[in-house]
N, C-alpha and C positions, 0 to 999 in steps of 0.2 A: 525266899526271894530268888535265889540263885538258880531253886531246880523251874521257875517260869522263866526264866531267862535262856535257859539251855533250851528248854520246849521250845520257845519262842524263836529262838536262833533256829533249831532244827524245821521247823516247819516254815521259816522264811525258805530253807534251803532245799526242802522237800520241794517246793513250791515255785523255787526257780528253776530247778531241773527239768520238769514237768511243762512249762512253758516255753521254754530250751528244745524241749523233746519234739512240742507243737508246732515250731517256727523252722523246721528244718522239713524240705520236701520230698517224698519219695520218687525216686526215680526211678526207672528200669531201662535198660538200654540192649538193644539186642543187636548184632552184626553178623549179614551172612553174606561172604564172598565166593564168588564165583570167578574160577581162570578157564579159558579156554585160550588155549595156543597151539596152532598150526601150521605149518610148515605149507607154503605155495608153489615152491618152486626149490632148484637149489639157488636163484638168484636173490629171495625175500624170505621174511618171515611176517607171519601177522600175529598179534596177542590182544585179546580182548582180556577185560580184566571188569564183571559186574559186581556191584555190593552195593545191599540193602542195609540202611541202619533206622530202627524204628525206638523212640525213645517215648517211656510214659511216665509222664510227669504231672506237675499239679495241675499245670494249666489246659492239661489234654495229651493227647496223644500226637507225636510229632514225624514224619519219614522223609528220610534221607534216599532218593537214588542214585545212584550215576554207573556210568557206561562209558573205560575209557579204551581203545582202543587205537594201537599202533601197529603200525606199517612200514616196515626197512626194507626198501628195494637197491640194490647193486645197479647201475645203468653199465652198461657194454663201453662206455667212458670210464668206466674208474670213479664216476661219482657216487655219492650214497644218498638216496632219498628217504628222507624219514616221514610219514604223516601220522601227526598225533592227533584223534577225537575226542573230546570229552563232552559228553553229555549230563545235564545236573540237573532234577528235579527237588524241590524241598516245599515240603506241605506243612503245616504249623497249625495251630489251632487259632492263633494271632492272629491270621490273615486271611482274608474269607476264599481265596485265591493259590492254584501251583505256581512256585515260583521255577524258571526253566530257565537255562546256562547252556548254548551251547559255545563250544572253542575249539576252532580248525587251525593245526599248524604245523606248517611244510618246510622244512631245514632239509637246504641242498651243500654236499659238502664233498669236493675234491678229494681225489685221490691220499695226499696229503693230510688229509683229516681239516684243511681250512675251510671255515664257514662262507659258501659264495650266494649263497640263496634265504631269504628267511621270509616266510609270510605267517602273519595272522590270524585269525579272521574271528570276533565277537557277537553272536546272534543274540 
């Protein structure tokens, strides 16, 4: 009686790991970034900064893009102009559609390092 009870035990246990196993999704995920930074001037700098991330999972295969890019210029005032680009694309298997982000923003800043300038802008 004892040794169907250990079987019994064992193959309940065999048999929940096995459905354990099944219920958990494979994923794969891959990242590749790209820097490009170069110098405009001695007044500016500009840096672009690309990365792909494409992830394959259960539901399909999913990508990530985006493209950000920054701009520091020195003004002949003593001021500092920054513009920041981000551009976001993201495709899914979910959605029959690219979803696209863009975000423009321009921080002007005194001599002093205080903030006198701040625009946004959400496409």
């Amino acid at each position: 009686m004892m040794k169907i009870a250990t079987v019994m035990a064992l193959g309940l246990v065999a048999s929940g790991r096995a459905f354990a196993a099944d219920e958990k999704p494979q994923t794969t995920t891959s990242t590749t970034t790209t820097t490009t930074e170069r110098k405009a001037n001695g007044d500016g700098a500009k840096t672009t900064i690309e990365t792909r991330t494409e992830s394959d999972g259960a539901a399909g295969k999913t990508t990530r893009d985006e493209r950000l890019t920054v701009e520091k210029r020195v003004k002949p005032s003593g001021n500092t102009e920054t513009k920041k680009d981000v551009k976001t694309s993201h495709k899914s298997p979910a959605s029959p559609r690219t979803h696209k982000t863009e975000v423009e923003e321009k921080t002007v800043r005194d001599a002093q390092g205080n903030m006198i300038g701040y625009e946004k802008k959400v496409k």
